[in-house]
DRENDO-1510 file (C-alpha; in Angstrom, 1 decimal, always signed):
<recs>
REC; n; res; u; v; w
REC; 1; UNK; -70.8; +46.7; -180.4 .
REC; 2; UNK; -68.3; +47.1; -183.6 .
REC; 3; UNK; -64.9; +46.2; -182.5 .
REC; 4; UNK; -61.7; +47.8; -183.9 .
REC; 5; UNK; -60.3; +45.7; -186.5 .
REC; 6; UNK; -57.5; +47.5; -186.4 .
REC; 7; UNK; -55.9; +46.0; -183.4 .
REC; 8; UNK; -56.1; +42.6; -185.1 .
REC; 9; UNK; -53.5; +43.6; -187.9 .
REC; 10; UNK; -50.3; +42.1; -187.4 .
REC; 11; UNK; -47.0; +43.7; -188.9 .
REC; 12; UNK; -43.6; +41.7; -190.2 .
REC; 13; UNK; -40.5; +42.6; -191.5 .
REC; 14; UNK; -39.9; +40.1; -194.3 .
REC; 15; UNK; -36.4; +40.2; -195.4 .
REC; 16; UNK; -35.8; +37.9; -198.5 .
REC; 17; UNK; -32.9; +35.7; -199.2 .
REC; 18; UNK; -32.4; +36.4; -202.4 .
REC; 19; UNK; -33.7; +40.3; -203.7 .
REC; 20; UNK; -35.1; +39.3; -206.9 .
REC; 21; UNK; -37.7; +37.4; -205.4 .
REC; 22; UNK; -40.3; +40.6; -204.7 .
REC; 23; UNK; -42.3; +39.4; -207.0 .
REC; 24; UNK; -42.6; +36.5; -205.2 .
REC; 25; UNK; -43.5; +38.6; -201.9 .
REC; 26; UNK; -45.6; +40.7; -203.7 .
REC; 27; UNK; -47.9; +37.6; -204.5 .
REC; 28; UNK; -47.5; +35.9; -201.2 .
REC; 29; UNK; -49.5; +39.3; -199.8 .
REC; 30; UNK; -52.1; +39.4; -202.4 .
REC; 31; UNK; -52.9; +36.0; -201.6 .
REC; 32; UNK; -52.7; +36.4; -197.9 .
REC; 33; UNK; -54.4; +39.7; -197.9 .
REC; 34; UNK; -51.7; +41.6; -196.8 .
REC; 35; UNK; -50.2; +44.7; -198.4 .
REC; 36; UNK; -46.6; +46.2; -198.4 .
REC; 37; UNK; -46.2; +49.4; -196.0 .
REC; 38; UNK; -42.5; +50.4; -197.1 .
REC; 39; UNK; -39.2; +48.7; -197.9 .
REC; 40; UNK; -36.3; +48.7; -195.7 .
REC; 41; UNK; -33.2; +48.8; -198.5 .
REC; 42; UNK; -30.8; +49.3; -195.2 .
REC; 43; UNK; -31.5; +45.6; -194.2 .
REC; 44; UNK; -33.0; +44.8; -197.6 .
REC; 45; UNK; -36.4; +44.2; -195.8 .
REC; 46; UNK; -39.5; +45.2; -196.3 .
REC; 47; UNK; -42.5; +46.2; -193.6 .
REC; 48; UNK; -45.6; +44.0; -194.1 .
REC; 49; UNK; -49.4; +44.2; -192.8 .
REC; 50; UNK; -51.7; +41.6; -192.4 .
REC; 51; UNK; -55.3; +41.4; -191.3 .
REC; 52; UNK; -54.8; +38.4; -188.7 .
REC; 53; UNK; -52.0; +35.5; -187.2 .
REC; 54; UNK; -53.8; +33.5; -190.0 .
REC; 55; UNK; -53.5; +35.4; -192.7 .
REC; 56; UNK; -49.7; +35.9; -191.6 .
REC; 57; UNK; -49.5; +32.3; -191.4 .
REC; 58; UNK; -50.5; +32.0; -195.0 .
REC; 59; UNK; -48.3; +34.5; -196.6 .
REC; 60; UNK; -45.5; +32.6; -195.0 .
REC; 61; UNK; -46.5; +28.9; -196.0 .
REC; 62; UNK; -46.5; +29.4; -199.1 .
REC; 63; UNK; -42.1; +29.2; -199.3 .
REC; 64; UNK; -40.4; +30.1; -196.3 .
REC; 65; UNK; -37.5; +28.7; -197.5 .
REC; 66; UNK; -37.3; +32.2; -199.6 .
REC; 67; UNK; -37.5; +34.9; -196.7 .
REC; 68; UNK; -36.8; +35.5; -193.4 .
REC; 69; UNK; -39.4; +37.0; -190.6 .
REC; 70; UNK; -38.8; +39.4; -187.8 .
REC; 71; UNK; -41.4; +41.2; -185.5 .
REC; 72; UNK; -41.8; +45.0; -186.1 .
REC; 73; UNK; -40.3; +45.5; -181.9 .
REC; 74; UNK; -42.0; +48.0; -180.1 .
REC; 75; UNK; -39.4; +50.7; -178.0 .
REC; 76; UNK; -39.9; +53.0; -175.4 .
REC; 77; UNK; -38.2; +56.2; -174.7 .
REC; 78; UNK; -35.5; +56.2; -171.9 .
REC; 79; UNK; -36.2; +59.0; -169.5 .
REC; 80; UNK; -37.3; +58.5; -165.8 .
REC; 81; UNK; -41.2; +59.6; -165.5 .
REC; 82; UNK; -41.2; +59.5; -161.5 .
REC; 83; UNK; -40.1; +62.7; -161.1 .
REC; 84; UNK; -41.9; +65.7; -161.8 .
REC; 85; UNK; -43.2; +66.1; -165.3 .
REC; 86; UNK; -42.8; +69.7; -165.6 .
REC; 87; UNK; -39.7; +71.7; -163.8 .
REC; 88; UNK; -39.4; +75.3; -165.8 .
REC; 89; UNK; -35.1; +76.2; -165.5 .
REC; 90; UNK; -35.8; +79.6; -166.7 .
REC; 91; UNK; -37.2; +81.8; -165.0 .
REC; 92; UNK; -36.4; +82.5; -162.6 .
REC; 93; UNK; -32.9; +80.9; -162.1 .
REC; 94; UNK; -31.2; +77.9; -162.2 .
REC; 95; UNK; -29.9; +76.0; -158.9 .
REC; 96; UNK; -27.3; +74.9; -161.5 .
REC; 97; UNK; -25.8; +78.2; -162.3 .
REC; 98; UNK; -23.8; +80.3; -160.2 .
REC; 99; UNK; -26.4; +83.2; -159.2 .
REC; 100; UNK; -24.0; +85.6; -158.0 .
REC; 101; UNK; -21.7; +85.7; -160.9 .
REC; 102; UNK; -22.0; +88.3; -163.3 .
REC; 103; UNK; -23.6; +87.1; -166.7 .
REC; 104; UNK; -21.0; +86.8; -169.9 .
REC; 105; UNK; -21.8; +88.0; -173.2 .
REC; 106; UNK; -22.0; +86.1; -176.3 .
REC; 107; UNK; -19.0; +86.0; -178.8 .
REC; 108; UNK; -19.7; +87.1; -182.1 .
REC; 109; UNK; -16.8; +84.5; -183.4 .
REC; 110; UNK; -16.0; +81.0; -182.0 .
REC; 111; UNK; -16.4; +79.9; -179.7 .
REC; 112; UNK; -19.8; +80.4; -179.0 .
REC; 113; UNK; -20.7; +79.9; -175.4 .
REC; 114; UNK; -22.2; +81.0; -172.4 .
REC; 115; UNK; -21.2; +80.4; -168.9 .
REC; 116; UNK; -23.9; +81.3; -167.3 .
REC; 117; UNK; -26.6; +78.5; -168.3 .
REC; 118; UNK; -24.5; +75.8; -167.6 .
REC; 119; UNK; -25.9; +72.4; -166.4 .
REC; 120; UNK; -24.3; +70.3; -163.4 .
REC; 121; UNK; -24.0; +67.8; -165.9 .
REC; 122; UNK; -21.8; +69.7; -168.4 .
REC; 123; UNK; -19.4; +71.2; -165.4 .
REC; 124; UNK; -19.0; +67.6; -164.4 .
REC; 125; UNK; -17.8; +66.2; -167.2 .
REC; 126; UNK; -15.6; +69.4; -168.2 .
REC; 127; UNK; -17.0; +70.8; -171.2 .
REC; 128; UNK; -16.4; +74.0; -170.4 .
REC; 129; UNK; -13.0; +73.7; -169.6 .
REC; 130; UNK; -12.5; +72.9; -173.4 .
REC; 131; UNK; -14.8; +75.2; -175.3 .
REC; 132; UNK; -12.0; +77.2; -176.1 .
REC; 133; UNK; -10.0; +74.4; -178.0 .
REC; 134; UNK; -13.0; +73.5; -180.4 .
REC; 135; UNK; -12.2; +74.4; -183.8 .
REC; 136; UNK; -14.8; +75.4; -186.5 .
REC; 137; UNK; -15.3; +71.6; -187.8 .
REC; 138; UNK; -19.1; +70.8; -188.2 .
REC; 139; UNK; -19.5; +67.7; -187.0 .
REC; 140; UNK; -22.6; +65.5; -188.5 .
REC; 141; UNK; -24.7; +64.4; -185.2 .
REC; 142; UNK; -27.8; +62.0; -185.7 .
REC; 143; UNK; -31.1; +61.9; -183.3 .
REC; 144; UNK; -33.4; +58.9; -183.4 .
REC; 145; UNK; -36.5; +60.0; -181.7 .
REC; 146; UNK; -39.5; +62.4; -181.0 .
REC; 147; UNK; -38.4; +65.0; -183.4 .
REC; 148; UNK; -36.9; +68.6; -182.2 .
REC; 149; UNK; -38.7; +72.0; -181.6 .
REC; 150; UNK; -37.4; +74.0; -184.9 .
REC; 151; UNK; -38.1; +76.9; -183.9 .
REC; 152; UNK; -36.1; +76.6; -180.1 .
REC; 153; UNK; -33.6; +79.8; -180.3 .
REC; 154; UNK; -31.0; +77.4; -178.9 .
REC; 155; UNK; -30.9; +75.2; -181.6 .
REC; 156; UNK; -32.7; +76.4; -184.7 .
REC; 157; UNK; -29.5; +76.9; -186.4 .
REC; 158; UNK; -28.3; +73.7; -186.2 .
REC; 159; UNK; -30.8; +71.9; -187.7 .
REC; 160; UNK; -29.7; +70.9; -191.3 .
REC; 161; UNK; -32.1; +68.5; -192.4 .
REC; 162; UNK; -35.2; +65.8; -190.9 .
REC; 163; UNK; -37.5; +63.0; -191.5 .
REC; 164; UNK; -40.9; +61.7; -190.1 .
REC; 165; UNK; -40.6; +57.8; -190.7 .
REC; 166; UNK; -44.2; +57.3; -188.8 .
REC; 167; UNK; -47.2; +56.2; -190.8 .
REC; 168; UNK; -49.6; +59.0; -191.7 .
REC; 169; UNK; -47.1; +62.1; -191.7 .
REC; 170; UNK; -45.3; +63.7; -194.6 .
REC; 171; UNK; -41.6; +62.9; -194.4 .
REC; 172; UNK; -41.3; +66.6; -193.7 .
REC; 173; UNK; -43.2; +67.3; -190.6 .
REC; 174; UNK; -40.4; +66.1; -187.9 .
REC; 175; UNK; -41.3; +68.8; -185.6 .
REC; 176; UNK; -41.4; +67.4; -181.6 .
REC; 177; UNK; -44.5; +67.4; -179.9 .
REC; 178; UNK; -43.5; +65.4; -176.6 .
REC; 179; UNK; -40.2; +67.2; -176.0 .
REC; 180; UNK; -37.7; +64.4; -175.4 .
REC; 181; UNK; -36.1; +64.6; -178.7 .
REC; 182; UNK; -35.5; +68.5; -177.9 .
REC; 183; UNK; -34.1; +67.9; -174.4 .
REC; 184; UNK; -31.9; +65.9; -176.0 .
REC; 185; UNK; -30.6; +68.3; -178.9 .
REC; 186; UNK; -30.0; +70.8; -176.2 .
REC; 187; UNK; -27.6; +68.9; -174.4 .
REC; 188; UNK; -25.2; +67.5; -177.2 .
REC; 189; UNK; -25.0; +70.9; -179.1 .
REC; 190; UNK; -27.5; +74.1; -177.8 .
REC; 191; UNK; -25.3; +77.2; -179.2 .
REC; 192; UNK; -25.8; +79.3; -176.6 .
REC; 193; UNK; -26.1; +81.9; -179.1 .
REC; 194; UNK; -29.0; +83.3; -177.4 .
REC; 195; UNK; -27.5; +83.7; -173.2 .
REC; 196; UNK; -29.7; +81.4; -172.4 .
REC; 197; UNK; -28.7; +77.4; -172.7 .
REC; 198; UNK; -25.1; +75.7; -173.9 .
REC; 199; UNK; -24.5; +72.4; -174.8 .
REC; 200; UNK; -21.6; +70.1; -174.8 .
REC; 201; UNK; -20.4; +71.1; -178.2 .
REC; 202; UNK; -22.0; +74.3; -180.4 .
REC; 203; UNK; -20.8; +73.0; -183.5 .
REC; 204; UNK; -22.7; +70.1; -184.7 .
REC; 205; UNK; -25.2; +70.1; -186.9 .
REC; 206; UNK; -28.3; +68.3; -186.6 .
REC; 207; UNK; -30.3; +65.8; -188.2 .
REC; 208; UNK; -33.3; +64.5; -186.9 .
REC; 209; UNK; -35.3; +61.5; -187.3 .
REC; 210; UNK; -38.4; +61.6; -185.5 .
REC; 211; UNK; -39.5; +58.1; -185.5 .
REC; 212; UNK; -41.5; +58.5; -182.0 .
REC; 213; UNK; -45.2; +59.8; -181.3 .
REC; 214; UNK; -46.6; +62.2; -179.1 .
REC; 215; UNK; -47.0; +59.1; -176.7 .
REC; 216; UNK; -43.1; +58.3; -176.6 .
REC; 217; UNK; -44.1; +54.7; -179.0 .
REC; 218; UNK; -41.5; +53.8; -181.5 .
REC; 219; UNK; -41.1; +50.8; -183.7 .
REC; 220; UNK; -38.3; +48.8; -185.2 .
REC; 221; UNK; -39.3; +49.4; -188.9 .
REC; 222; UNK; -39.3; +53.2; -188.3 .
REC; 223; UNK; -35.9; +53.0; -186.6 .
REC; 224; UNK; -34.2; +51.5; -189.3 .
REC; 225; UNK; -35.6; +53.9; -192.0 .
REC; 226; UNK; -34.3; +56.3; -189.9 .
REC; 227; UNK; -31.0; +55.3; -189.4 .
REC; 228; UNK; -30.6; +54.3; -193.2 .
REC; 229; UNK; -31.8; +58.3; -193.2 .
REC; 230; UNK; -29.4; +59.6; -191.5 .
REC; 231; UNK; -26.2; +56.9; -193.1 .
REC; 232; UNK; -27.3; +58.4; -196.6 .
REC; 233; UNK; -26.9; +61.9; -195.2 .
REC; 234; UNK; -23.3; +60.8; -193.7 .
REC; 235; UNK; -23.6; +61.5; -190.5 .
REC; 236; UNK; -20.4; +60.7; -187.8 .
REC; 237; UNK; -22.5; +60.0; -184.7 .
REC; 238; UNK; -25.7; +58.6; -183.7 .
REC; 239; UNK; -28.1; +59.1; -180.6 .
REC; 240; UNK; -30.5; +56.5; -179.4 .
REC; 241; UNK; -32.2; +57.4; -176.3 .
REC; 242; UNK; -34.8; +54.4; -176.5 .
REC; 243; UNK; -34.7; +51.3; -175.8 .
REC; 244; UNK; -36.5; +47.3; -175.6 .
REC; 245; UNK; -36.0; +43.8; -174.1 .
REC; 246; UNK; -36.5; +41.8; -177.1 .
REC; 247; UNK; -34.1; +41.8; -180.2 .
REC; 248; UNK; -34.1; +40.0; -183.2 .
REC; 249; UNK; -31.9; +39.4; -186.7 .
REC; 250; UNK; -33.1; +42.4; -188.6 .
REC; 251; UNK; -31.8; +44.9; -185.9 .
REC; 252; UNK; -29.2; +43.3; -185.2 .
REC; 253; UNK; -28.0; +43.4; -189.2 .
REC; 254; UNK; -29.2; +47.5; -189.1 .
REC; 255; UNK; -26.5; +48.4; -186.0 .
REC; 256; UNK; -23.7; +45.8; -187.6 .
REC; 257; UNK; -23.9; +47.6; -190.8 .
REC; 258; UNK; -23.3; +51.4; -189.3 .
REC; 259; UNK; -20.8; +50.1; -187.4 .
REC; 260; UNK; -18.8; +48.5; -190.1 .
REC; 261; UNK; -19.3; +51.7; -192.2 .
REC; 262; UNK; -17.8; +53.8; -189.2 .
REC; 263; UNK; -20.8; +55.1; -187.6 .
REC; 264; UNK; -20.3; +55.9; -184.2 .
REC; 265; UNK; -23.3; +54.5; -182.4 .
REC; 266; UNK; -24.3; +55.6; -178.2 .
REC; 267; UNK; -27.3; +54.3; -177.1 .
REC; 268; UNK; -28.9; +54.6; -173.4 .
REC; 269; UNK; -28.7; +51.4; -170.7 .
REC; 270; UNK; -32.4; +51.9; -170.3 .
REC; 271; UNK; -34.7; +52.5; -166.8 .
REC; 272; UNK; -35.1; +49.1; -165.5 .
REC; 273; UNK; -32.8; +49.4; -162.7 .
REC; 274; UNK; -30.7; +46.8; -161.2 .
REC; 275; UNK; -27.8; +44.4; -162.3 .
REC; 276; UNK; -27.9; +42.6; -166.1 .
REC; 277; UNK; -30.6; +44.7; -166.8 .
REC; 278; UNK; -29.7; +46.9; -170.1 .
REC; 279; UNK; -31.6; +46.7; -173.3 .
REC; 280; UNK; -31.2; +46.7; -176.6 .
REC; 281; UNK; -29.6; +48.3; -178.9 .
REC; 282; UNK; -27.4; +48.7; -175.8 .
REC; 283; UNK; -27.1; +45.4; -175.2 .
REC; 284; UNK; -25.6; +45.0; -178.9 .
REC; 285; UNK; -21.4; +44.9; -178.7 .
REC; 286; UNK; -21.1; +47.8; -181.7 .
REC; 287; UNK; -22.7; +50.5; -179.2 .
REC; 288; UNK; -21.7; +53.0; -176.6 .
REC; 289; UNK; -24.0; +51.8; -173.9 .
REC; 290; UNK; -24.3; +55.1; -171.0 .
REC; 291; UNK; -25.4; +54.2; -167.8 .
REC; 292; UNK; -26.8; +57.2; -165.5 .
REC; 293; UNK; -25.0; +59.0; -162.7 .
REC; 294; UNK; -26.6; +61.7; -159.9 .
REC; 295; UNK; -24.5; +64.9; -159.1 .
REC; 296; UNK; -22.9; +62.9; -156.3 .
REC; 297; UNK; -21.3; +60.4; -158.5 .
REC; 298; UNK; -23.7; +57.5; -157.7 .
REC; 299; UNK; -25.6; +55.7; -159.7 .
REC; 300; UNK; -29.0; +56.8; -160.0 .
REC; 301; UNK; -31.8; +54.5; -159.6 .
REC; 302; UNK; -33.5; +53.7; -162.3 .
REC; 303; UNK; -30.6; +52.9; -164.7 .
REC; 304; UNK; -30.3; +49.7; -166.0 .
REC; 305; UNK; -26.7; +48.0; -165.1 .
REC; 306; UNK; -24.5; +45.1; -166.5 .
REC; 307; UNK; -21.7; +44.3; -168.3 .
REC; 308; UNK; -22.8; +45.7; -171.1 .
REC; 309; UNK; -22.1; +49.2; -170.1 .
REC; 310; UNK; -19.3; +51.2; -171.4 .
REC; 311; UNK; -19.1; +54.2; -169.6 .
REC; 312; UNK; -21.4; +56.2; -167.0 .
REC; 313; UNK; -22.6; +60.1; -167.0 .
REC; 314; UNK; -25.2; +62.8; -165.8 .
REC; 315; UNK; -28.4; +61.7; -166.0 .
REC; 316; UNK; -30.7; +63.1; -163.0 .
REC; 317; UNK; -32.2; +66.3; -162.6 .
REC; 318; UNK; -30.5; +67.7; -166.3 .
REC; 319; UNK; -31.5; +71.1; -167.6 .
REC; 320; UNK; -31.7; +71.1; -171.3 .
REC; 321; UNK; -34.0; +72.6; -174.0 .
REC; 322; UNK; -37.9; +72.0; -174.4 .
REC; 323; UNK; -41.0; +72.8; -176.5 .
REC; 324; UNK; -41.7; +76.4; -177.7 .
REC; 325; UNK; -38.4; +77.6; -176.7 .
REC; 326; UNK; -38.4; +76.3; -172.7 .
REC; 327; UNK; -36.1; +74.6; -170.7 .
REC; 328; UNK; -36.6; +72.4; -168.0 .
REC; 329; UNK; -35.2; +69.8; -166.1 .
REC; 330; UNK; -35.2; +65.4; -166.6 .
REC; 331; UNK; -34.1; +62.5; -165.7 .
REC; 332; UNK; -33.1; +59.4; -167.5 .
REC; 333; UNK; -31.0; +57.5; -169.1 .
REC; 334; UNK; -31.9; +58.9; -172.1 .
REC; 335; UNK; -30.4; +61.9; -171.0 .
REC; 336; UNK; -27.1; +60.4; -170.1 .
REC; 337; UNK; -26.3; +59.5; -173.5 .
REC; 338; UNK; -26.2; +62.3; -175.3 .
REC; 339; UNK; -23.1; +63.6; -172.9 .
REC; 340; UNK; -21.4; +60.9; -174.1 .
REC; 341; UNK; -22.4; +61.9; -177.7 .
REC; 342; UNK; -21.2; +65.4; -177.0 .
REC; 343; UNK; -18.1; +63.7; -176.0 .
REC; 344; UNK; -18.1; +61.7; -178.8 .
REC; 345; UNK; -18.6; +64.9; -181.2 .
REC; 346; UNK; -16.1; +66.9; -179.2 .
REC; 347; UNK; -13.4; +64.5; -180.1 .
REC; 348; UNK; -14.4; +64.3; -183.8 .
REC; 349; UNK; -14.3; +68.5; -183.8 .
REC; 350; UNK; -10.7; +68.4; -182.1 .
REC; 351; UNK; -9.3; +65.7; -183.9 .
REC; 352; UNK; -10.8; +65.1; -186.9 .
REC; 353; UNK; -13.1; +62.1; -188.4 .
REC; 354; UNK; -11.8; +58.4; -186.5 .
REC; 355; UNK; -13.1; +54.8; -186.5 .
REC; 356; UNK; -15.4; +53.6; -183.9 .
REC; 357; UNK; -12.8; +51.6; -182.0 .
REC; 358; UNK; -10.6; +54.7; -182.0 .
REC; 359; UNK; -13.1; +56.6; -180.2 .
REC; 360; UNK; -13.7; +54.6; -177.5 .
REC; 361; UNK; -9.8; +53.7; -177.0 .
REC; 362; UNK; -9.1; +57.8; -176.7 .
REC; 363; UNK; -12.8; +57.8; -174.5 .
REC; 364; UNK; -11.4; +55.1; -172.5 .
REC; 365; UNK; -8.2; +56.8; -171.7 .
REC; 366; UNK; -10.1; +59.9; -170.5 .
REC; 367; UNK; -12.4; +58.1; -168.2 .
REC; 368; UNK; -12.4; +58.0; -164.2 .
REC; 369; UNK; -13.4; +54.9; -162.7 .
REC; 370; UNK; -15.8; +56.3; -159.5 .
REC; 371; UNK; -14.9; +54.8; -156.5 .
REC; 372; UNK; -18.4; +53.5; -154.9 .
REC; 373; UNK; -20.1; +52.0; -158.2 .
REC; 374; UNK; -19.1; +48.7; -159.8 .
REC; 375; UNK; -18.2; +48.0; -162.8 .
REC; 376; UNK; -21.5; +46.6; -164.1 .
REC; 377; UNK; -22.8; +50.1; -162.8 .
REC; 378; UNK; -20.4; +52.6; -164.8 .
REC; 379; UNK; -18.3; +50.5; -167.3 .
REC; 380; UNK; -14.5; +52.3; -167.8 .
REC; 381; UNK; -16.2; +55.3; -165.5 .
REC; 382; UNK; -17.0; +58.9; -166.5 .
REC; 383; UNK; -15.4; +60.1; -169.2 .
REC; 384; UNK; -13.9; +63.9; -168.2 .
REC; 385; UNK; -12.8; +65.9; -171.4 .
REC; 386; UNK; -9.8; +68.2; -170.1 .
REC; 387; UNK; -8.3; +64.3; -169.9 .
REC; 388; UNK; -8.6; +63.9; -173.6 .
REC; 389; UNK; -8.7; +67.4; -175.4 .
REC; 390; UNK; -5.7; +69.1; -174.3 .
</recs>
């Protein structure tokens, strides 16, 4: 029986010490075997394949004094799979809205929004209660992961630019086909423009990085082309809903140099429930890290916890966008982060463009320690906007 070859390919990120030297990496692969996949100018690495260990083992023997190795990490995607895969919100209602209350139309002017559709999770943390103070400031929100339906009514109009960094797709075709990406869209900014869904804050403008499959898989290399991406294309605020155990220095470089640029960073805890148990790039001290909270304030059970955690919000049973123009309910907490990335680009609308530290000193001032979850479980608490945009 033939075997697949393919699975004994091994991939590096070779960062080298000193740039000049690619012609040096250049003839380390062609004597190796192994061939160049794409550079990574954002950690000035570059994303390597070779045909065995051996062969890597070669490439690098030949001076590894001149360049630095890092595994290509696998991630995974951080919403909660126990629950039931498909929940359709509409029709025909949603437990979330109020049923008896008499449906609001559409502004034609800011702001945009919609009372009706409105998710436990937004009423909990108060978005509604500061619609009406949002100015018209755009604010430039990034999305790391399995792309975003177009073509939802929700959200269409928001999009302002995309990029496929997996291998074997044109840059262009960031479209979602798992639906995880869109769920999360939904929540930081759906417009509402259409009566059906609204999101934390309608006036963001997206752009997408789908570096995710149709199986939820995501690796490092595609991560940071993605997030050097979205730095060219300035964006204020970034969304990781993914996560992983293992770290290394080439990741670690990527989130330190957003960070020191001013890009806000949130990132989810991760499902691995219990104590000292949140990932990377959570784990990393540059990030929001969002643990995830039930509608009764406790913690819900598959978040990961520790001290890493900054603050806590929604992240069971959340109604947001999905494929071909759907909504449905999830769980996760990838789905806790972006409320804190709605808070994030709230604060950014209402007062304008602020360092990373900034924003967490103002988020920290607005936060509500909950009374039954430690500290390792929420961080500073759940951050309630009326307490910061006034």
């Amino acid at each position: 029986m033939d075997k697949d070859l393919s699975k004994n390919k091994v991939r590096k990120i070779i960062t080298l010490h000193d740039p000049c030297d690619e012609d040096f990496l250049i003839k380390s692969l062609q004597i190796s075997g192994g061939k160049l996949i794409k550079k990574l100018p954002l950690v000035d690495g570059y994303l390597c394949e070779f045909p065995s260990e051996a062969d890597f083992a070669l490439a690098v023997r030949v001076d590894n004094d001149r360049i630095e190795v890092d595994d290509d990490i696998e991630f995974r995607l951080c919403w909660y799979p126990g629950l039931p895969f498909f929940q359709h919100l509409f029709p025909p209602y949603s437990p979330y809205a109020p049923i008896n209350k008499p449906v609001i139309k559409p502004t034609p002017e800011p702001p945009l929004y919609n009372t009706e559709r409105v998710g436990w999770g937004l009423r909990r943390i108060g978005a509604p209660q500061v619609w009406q103070k949002l100015k018209r400031r755009r604010v430039r929100v990034g999305i790391i992961d399995t792309g975003i339906d177009y073509n939802h009514p929700d959200i269409r109009e928001s999009i302002k630019g995309g990029i496929n960094t997996l291998d074997g797709y044109s840059q262009q075709q960031f479209k979602d086909d798992y639906g995880h990406g869109t769920h999360i869209a939904g929540i930081i900014g759906a417009s509402g423009r259409n009566a059906r869904f609204m999101g934390i804050n309608p006036y963001v403008d997206f752009y997408i990085v789908k570096a995710f499959d149709r199986r939820g898989k995501g690796n490092l290399s595609d991560i940071i082309e993605g997030l050097d991406w979205l730095y060219s294309n300035q964006v204020e605020i970034i969304n990781m809903s993914f996560s992983t155990m293992e770290t290394n220095n080439t990741f670690r470089r990527a989130i330190r140099y957003l960070d020191d640029r001013g890009v806000i960073l949130v990132a989810a805890a991760g499902n691995d429930g219990g104590s000292d148990s949140v990932n990377y790039p959570g784990r990393f001290p540059e990030v929001i890290t969002v643990s995830a909270t039930d509608r009764y304030d406790r913690i819900a059970s598959f978040s990961s916890t520790g001290p890493e955690v900054n603050f806590c919000a929604p992240g069971v049973d959340i109604p947001s966008a999905w494929l071909n123009g759907a909504y449905e309910l999830k769980s996760g907490t990838s789905f806790a982060a972006p409320h804190v990335t709605g808070i994030v680009a709230d604060l950014l609308n209402y007062y304008g463009y602020m360092p990373p530290t900034k924003v967490k000193e103002i988020m920290v001032s607005g936060a509500v320690k909950l009374a039954n979850l430690a500290k390792e479980q929420q961080g500073f608490g759940i951050v309630e906007l009326p307490r910061i945009i006034y």
